[in-house]
N, CA, C and O atoms as a Tripos MOL2 file, in Angstrom:
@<TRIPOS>MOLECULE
protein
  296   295    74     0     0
PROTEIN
NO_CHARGES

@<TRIPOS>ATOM
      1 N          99.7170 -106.6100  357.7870 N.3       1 UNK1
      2 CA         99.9170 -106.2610  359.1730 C.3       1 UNK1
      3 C         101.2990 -106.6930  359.6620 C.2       1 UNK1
      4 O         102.0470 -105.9240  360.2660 O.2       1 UNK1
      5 N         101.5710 -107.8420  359.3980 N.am      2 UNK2
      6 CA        103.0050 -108.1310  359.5750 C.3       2 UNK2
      7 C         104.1100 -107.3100  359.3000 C.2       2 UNK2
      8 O         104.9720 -107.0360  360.1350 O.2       2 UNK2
      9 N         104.0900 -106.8310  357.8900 N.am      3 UNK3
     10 CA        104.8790 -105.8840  357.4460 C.3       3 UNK3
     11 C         105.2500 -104.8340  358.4610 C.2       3 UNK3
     12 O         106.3620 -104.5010  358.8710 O.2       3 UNK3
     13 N         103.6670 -104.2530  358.8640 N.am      4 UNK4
     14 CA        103.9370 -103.3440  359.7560 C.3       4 UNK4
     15 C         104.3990 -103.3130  361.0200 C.2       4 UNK4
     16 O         104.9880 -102.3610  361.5330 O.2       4 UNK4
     17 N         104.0660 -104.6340  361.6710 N.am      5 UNK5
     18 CA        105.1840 -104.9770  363.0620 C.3       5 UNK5
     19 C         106.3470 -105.2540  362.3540 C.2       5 UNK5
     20 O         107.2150 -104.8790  363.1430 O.2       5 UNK5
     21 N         106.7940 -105.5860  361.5710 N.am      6 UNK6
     22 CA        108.5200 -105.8120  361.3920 C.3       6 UNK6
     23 C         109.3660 -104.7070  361.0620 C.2       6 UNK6
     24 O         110.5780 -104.6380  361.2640 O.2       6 UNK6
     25 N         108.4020 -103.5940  360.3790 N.am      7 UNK7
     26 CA        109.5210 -102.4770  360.2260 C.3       7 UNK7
     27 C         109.1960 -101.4490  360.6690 C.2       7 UNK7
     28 O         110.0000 -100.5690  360.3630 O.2       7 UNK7
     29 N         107.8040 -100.8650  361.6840 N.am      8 UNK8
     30 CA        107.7340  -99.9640  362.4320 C.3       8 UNK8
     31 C         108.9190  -99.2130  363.0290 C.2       8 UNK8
     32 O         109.2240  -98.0400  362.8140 O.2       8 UNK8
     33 N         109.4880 -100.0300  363.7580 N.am      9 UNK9
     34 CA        110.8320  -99.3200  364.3900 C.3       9 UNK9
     35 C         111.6570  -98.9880  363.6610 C.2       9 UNK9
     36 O         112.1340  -97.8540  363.7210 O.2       9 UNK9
     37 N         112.1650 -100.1700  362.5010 N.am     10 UNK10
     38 CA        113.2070  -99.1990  361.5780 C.3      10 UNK10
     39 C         112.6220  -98.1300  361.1580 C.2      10 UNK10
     40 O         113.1050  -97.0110  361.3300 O.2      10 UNK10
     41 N         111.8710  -98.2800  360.7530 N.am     11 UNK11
     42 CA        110.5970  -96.8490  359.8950 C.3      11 UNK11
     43 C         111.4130  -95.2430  360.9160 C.2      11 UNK11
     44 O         112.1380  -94.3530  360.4730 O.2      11 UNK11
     45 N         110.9410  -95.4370  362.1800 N.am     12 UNK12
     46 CA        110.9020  -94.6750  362.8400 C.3      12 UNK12
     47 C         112.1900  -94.0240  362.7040 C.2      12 UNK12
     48 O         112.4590  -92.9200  362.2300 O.2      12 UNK12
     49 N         113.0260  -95.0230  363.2700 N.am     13 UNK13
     50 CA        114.4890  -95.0450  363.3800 C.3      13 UNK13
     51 C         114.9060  -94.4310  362.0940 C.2      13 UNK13
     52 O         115.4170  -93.3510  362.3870 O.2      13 UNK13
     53 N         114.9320  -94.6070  360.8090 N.am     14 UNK14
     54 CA        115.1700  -94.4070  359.8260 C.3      14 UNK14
     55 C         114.3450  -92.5120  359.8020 C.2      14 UNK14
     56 O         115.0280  -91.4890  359.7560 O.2      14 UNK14
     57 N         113.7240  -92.5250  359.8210 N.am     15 UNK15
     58 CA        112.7860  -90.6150  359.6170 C.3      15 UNK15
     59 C         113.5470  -90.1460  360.6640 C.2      15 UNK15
     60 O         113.7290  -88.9360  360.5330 O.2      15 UNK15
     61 N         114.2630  -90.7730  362.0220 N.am     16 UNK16
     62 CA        114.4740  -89.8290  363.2980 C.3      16 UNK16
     63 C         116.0470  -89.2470  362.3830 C.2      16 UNK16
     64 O         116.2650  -88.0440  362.2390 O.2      16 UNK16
     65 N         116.6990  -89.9840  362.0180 N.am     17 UNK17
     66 CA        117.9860  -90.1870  361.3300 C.3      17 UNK17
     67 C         118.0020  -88.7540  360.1930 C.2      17 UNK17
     68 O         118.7200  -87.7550  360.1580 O.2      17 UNK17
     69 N         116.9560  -89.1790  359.4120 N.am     18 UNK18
     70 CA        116.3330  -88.1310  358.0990 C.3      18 UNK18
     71 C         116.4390  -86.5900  358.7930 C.2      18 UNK18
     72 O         117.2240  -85.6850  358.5110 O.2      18 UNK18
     73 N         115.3880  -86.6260  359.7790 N.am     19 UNK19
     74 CA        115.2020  -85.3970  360.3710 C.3      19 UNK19
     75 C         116.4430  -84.7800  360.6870 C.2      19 UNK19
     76 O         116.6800  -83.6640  360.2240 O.2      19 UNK19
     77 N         117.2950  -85.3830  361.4420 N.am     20 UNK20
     78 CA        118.7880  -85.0500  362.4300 C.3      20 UNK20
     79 C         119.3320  -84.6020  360.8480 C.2      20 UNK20
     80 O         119.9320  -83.5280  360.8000 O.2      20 UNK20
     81 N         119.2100  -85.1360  359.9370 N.am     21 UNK21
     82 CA        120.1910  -85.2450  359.3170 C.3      21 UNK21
     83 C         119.5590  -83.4160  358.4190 C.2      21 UNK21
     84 O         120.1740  -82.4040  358.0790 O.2      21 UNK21
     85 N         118.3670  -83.7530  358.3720 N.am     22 UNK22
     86 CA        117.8550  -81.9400  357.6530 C.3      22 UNK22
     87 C         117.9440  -81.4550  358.6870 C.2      22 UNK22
     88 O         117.3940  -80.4720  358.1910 O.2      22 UNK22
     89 N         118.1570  -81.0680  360.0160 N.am     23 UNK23
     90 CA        118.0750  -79.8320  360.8820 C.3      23 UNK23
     91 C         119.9800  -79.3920  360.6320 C.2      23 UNK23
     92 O         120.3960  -78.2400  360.5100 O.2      23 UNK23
     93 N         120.7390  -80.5010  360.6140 N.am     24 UNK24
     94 CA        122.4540  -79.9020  360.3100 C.3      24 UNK24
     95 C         121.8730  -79.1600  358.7470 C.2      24 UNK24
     96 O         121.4830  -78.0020  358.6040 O.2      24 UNK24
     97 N         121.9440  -79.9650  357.9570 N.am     25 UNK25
     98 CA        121.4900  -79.2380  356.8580 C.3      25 UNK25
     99 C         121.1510  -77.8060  356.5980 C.2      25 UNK25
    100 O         121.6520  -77.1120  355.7120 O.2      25 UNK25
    101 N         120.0620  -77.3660  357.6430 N.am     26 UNK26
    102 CA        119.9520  -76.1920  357.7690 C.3      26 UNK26
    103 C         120.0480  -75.5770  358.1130 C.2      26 UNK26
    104 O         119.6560  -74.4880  357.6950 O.2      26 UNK26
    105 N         120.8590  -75.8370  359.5250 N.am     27 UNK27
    106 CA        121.7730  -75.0960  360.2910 C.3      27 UNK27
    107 C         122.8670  -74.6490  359.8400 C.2      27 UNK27
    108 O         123.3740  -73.6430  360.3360 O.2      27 UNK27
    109 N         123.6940  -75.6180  358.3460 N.am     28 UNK28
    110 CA        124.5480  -74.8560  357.4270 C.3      28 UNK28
    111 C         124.3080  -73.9570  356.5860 C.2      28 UNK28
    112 O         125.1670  -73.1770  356.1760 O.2      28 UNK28
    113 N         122.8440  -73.9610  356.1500 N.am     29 UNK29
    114 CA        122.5910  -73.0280  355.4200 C.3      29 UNK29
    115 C         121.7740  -71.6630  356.1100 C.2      29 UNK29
    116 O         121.2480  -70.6410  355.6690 O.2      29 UNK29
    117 N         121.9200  -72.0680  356.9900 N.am     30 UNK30
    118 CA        120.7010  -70.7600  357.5770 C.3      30 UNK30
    119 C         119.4260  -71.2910  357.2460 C.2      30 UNK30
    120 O         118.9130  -70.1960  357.0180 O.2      30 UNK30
    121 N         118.5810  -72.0300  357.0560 N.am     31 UNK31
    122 CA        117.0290  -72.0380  356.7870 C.3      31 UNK31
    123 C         116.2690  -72.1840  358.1210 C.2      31 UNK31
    124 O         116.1810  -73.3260  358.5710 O.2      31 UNK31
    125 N         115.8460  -71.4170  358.6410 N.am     32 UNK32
    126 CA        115.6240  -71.6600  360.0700 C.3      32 UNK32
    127 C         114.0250  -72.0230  359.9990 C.2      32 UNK32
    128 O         113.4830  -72.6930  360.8780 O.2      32 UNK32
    129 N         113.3770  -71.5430  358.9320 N.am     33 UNK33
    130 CA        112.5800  -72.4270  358.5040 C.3      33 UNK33
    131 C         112.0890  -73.8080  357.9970 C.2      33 UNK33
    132 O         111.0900  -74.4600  358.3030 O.2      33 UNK33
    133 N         112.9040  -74.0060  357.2930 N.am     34 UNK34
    134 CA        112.6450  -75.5870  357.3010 C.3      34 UNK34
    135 C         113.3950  -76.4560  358.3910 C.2      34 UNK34
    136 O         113.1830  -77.6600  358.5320 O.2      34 UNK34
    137 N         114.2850  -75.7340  359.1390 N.am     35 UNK35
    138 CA        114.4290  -76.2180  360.6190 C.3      35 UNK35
    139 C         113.4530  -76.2500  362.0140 C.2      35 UNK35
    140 O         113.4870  -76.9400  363.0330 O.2      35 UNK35
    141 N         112.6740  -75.2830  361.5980 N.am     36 UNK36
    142 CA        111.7180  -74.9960  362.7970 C.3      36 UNK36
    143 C         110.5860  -76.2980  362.3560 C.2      36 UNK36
    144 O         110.0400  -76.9610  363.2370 O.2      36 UNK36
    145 N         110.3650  -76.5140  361.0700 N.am     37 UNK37
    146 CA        109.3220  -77.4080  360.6050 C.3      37 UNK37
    147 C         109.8290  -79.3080  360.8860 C.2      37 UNK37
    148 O         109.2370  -80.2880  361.3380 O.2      37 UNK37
    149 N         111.0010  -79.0940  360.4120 N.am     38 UNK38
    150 CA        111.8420  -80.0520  361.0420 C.3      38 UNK38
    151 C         111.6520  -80.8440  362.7070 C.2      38 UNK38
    152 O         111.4470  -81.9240  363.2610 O.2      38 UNK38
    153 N         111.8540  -79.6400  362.9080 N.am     39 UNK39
    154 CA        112.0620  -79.7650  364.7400 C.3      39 UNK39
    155 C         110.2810  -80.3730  364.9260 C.2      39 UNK39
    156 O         110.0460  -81.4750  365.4220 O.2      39 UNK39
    157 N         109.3250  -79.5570  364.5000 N.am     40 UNK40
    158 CA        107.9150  -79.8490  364.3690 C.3      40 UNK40
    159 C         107.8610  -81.5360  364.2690 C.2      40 UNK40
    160 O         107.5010  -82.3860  365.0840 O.2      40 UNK40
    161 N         108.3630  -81.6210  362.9550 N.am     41 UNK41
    162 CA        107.7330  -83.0250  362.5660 C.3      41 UNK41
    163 C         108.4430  -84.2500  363.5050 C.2      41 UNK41
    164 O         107.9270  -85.3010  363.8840 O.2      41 UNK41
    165 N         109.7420  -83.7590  363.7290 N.am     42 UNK42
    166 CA        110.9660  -84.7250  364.8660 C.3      42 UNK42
    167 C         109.6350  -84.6790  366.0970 C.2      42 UNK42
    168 O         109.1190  -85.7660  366.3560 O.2      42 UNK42
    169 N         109.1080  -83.4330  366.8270 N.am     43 UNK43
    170 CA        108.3550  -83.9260  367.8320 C.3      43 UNK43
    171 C         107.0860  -84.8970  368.1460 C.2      43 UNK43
    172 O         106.6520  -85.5080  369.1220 O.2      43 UNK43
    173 N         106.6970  -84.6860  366.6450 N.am     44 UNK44
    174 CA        105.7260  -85.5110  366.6010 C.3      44 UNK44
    175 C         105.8180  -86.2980  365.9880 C.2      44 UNK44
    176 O         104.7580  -86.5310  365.4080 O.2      44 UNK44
    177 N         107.1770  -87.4280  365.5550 N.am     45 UNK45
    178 CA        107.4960  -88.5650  365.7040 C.3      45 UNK45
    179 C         107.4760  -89.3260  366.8910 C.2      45 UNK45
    180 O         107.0200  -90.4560  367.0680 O.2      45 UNK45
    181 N         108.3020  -88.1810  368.0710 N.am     46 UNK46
    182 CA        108.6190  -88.5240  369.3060 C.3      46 UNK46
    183 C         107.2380  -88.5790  370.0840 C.2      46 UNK46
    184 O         107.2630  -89.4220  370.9800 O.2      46 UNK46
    185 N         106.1100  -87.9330  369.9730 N.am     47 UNK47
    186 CA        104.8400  -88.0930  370.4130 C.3      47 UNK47
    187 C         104.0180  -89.2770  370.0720 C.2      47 UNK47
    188 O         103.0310  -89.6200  370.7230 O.2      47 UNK47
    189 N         104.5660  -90.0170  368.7980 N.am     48 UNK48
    190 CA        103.8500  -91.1160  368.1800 C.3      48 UNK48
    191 C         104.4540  -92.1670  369.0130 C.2      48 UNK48
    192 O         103.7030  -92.9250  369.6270 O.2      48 UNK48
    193 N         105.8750  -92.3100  369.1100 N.am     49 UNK49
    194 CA        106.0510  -93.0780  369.7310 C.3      49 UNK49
    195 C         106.3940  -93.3340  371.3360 C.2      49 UNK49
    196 O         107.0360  -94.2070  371.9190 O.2      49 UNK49
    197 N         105.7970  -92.3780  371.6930 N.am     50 UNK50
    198 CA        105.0160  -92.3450  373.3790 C.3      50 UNK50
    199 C         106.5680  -91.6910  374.1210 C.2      50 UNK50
    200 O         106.8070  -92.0970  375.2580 O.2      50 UNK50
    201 N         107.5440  -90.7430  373.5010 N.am     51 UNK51
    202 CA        108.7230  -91.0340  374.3380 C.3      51 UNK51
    203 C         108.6110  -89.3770  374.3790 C.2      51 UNK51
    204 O         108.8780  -88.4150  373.6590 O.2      51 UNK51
    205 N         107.9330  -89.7210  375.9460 N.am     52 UNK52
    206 CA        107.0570  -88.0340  376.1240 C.3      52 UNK52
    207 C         109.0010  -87.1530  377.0110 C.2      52 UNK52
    208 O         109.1020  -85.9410  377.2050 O.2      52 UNK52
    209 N         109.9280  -87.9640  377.2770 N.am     53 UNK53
    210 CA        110.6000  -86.6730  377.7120 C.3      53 UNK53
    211 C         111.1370  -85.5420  376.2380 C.2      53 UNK53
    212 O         111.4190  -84.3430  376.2410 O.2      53 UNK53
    213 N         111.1080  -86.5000  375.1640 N.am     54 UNK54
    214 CA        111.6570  -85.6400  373.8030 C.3      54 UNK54
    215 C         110.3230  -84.7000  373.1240 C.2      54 UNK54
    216 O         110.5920  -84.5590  371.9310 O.2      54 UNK54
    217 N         109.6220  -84.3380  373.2950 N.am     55 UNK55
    218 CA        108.3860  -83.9130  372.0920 C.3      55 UNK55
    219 C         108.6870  -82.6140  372.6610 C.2      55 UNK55
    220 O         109.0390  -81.8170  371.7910 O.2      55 UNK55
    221 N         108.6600  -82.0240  374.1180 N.am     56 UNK56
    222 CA        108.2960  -80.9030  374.4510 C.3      56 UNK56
    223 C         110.1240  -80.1450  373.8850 C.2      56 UNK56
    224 O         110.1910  -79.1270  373.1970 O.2      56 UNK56
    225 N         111.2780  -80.8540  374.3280 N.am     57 UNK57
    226 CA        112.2610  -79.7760  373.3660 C.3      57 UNK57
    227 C         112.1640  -79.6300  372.3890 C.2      57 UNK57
    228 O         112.4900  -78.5070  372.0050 O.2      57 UNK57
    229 N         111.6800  -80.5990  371.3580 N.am     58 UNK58
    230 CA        111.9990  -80.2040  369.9910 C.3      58 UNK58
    231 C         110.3570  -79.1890  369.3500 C.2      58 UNK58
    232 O         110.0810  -78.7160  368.2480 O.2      58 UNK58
    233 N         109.5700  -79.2210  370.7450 N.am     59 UNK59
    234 CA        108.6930  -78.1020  369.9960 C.3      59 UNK59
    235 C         109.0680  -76.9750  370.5580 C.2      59 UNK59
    236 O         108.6030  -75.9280  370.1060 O.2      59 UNK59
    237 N         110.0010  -76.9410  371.6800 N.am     60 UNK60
    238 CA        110.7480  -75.6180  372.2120 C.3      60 UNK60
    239 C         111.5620  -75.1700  371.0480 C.2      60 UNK60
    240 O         111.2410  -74.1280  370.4770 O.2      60 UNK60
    241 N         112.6380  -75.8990  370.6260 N.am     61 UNK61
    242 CA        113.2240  -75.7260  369.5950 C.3      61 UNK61
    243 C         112.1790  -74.8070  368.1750 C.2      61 UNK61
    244 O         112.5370  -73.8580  367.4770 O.2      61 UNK61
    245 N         111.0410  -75.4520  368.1730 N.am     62 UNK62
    246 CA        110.6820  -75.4420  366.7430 C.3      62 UNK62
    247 C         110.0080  -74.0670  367.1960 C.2      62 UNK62
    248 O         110.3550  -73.0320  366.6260 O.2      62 UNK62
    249 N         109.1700  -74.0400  368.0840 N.am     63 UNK63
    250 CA        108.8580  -72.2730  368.4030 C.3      63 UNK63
    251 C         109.8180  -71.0700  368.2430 C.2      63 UNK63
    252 O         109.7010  -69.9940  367.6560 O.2      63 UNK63
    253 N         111.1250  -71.8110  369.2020 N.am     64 UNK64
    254 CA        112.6020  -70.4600  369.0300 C.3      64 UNK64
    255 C         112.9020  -70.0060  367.5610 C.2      64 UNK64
    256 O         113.1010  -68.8330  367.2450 O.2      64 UNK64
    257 N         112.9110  -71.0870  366.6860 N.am     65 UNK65
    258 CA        113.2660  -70.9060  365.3510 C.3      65 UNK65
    259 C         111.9680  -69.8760  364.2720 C.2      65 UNK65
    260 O         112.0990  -69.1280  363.3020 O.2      65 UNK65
    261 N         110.5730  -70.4360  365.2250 N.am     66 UNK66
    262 CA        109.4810  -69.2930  364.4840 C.3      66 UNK66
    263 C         109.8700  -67.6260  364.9860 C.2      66 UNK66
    264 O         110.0370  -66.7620  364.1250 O.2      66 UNK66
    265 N         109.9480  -67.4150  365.9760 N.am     67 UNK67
    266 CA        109.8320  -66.5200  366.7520 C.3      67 UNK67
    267 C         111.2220  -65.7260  365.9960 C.2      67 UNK67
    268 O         111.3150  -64.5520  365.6360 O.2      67 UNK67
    269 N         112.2300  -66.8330  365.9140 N.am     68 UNK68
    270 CA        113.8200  -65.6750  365.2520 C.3      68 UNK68
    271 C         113.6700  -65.5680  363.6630 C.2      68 UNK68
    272 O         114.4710  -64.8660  363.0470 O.2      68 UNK68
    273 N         112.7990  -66.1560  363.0870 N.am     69 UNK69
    274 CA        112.5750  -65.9880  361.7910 C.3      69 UNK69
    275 C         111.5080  -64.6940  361.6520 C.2      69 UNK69
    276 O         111.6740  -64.0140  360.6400 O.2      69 UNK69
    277 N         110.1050  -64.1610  362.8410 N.am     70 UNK70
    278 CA        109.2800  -63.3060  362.4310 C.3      70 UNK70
    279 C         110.3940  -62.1120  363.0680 C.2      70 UNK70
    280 O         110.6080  -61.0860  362.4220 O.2      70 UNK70
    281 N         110.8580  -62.2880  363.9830 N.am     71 UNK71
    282 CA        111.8730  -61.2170  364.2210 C.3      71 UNK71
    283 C         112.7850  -60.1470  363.0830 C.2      71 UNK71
    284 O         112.8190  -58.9490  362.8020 O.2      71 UNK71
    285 N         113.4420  -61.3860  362.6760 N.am     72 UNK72
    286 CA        113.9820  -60.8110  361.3960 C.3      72 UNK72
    287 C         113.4270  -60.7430  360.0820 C.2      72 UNK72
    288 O         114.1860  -60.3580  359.1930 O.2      72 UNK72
    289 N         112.0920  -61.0810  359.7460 N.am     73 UNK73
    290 CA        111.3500  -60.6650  359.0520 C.3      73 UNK73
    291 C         110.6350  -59.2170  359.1770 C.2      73 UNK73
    292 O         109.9630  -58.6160  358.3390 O.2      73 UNK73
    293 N         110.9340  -58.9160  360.2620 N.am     74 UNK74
    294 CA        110.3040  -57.0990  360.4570 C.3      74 UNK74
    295 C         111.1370  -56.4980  360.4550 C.2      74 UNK74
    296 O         111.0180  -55.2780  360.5670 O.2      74 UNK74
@<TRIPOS>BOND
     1     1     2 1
     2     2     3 1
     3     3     4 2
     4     3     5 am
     5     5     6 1
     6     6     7 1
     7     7     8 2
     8     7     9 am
     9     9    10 1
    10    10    11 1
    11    11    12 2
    12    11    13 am
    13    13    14 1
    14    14    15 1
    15    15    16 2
    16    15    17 am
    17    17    18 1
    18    18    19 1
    19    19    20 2
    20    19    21 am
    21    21    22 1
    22    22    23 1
    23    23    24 2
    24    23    25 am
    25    25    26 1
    26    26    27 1
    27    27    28 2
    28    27    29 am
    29    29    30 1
    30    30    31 1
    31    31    32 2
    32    31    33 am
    33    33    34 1
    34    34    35 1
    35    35    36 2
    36    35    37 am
    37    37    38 1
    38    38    39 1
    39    39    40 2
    40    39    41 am
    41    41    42 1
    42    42    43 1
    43    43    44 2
    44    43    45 am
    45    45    46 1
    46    46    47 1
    47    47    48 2
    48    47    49 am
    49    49    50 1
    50    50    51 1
    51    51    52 2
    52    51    53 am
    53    53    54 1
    54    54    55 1
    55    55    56 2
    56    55    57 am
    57    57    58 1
    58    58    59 1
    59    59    60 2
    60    59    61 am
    61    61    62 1
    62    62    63 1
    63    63    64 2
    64    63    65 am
    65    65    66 1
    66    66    67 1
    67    67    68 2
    68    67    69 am
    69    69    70 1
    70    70    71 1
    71    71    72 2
    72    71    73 am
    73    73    74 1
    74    74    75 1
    75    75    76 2
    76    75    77 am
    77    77    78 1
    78    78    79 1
    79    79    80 2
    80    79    81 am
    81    81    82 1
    82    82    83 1
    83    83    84 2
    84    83    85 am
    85    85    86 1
    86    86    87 1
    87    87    88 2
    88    87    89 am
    89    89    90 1
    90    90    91 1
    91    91    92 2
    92    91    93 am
    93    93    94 1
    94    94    95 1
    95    95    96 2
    96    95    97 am
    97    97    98 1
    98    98    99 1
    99    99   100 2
   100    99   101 am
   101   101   102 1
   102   102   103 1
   103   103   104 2
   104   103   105 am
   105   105   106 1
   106   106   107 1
   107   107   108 2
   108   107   109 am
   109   109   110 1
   110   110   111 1
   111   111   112 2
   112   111   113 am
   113   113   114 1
   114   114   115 1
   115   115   116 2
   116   115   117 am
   117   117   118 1
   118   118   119 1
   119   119   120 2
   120   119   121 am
   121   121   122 1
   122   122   123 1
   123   123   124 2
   124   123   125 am
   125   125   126 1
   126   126   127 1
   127   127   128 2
   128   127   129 am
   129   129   130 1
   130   130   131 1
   131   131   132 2
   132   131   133 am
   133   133   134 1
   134   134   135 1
   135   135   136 2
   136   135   137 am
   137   137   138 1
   138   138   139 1
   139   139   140 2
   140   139   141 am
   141   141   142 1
   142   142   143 1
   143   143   144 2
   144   143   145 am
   145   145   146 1
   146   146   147 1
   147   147   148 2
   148   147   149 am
   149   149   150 1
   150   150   151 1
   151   151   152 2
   152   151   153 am
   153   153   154 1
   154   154   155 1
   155   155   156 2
   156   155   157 am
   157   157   158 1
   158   158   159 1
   159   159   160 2
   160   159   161 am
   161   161   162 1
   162   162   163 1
   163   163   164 2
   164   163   165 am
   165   165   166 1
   166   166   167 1
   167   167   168 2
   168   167   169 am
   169   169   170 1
   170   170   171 1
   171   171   172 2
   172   171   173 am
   173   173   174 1
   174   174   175 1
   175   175   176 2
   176   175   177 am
   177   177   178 1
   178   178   179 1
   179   179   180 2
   180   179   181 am
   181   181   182 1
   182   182   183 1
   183   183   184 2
   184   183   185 am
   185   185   186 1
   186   186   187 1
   187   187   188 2
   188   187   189 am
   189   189   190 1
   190   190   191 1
   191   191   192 2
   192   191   193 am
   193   193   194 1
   194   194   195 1
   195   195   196 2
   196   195   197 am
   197   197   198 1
   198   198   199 1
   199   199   200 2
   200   199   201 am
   201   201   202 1
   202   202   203 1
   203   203   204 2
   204   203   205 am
   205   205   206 1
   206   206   207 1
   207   207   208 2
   208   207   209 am
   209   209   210 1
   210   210   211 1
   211   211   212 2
   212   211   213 am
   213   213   214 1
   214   214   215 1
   215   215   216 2
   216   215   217 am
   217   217   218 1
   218   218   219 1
   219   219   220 2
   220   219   221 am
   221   221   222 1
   222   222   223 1
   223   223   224 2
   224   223   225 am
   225   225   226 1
   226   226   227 1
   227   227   228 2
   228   227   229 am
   229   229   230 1
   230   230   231 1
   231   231   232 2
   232   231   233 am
   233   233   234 1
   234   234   235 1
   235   235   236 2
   236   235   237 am
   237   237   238 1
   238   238   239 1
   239   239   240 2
   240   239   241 am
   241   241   242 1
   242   242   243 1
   243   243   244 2
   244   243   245 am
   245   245   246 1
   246   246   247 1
   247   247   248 2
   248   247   249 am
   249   249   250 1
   250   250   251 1
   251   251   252 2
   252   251   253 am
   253   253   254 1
   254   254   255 1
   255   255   256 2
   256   255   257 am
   257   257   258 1
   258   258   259 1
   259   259   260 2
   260   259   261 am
   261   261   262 1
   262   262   263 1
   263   263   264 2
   264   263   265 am
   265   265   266 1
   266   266   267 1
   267   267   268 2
   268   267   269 am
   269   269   270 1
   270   270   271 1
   271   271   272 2
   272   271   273 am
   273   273   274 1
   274   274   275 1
   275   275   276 2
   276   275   277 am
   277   277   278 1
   278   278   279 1
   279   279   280 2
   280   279   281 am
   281   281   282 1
   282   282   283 1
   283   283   284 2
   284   283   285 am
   285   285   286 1
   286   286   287 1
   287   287   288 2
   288   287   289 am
   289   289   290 1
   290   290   291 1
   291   291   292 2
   292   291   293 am
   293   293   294 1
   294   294   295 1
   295   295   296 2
@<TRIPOS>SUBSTRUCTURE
     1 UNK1         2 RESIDUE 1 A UNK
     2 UNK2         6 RESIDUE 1 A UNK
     3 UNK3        10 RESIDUE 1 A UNK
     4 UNK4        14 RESIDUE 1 A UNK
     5 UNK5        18 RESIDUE 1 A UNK
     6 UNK6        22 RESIDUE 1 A UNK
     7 UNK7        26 RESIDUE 1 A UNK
     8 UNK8        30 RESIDUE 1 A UNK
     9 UNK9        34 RESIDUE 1 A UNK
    10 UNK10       38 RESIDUE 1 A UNK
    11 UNK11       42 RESIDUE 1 A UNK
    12 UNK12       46 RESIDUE 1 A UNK
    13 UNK13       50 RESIDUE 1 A UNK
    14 UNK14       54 RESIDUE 1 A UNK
    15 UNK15       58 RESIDUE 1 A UNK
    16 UNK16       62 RESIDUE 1 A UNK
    17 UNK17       66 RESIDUE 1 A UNK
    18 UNK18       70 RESIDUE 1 A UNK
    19 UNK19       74 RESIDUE 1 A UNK
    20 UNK20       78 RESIDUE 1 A UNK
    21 UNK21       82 RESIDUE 1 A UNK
    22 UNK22       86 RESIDUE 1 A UNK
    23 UNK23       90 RESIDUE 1 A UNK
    24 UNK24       94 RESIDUE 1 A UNK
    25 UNK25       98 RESIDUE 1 A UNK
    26 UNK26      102 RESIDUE 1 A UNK
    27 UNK27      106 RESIDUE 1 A UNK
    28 UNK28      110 RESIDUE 1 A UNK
    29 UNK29      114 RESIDUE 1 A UNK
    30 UNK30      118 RESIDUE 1 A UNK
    31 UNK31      122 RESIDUE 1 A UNK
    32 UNK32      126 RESIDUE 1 A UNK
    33 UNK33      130 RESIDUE 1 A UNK
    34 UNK34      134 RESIDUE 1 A UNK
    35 UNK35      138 RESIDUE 1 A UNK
    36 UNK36      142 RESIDUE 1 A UNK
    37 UNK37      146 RESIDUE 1 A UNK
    38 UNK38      150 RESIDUE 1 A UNK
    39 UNK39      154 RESIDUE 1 A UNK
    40 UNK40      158 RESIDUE 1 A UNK
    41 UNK41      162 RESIDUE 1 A UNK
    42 UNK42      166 RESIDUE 1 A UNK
    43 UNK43      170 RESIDUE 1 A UNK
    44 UNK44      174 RESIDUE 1 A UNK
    45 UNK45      178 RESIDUE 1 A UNK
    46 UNK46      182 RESIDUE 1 A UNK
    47 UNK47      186 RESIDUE 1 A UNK
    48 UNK48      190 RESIDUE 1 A UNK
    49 UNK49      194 RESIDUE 1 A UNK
    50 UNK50      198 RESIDUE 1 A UNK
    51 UNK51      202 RESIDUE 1 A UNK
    52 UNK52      206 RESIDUE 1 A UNK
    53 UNK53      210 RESIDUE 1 A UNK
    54 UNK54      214 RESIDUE 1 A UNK
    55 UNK55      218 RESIDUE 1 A UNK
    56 UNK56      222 RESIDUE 1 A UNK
    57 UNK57      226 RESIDUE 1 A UNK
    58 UNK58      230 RESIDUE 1 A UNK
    59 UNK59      234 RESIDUE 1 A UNK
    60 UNK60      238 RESIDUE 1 A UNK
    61 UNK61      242 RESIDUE 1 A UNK
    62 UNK62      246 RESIDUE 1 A UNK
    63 UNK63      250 RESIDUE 1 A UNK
    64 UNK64      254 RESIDUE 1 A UNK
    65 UNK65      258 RESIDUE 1 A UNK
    66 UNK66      262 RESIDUE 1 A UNK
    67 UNK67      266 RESIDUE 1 A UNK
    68 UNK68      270 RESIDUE 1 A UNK
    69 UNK69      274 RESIDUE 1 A UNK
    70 UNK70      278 RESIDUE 1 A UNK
    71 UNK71      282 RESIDUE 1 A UNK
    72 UNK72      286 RESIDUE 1 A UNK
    73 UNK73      290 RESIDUE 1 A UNK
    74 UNK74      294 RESIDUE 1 A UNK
């Protein structure tokens, strides 16, 4: 249990970092898919850790990116 109060926050801190760091990623490559999933999992980091003004853009984000991917899939 200790473990887990001492590095919760880096934990967090460390995946928020990860994420930022795959959405450039795929914003260089075009994958707007594994950006939209990205944006997904970034919000519900931000939902875990109660910091309710961030969850609702990055699932705005992660919808825009479904919606321009079925677009250009037809």
């Amino acid at each position: 249990m200790s473990f887990l109060i001492r590095n919760l926050f880096f934990a967090s801190k460390k995946a928020e970092t990860h994420f930022k760091q795959v959405i450039e990623v795929g914003k260089g490559i075009g994958a707007t898919g594994l950006m939209s999933q990205t944006y997904f999992d970034l919000g519900q980091l931000y939902e875990a850790k109660a910091e309710l003004g961030r969850p609702g853009n990055a699932s705005r984000r992660q919808s825009n990116f479904l919606n321009d991917a079925r677009r250009k899939a037809t």
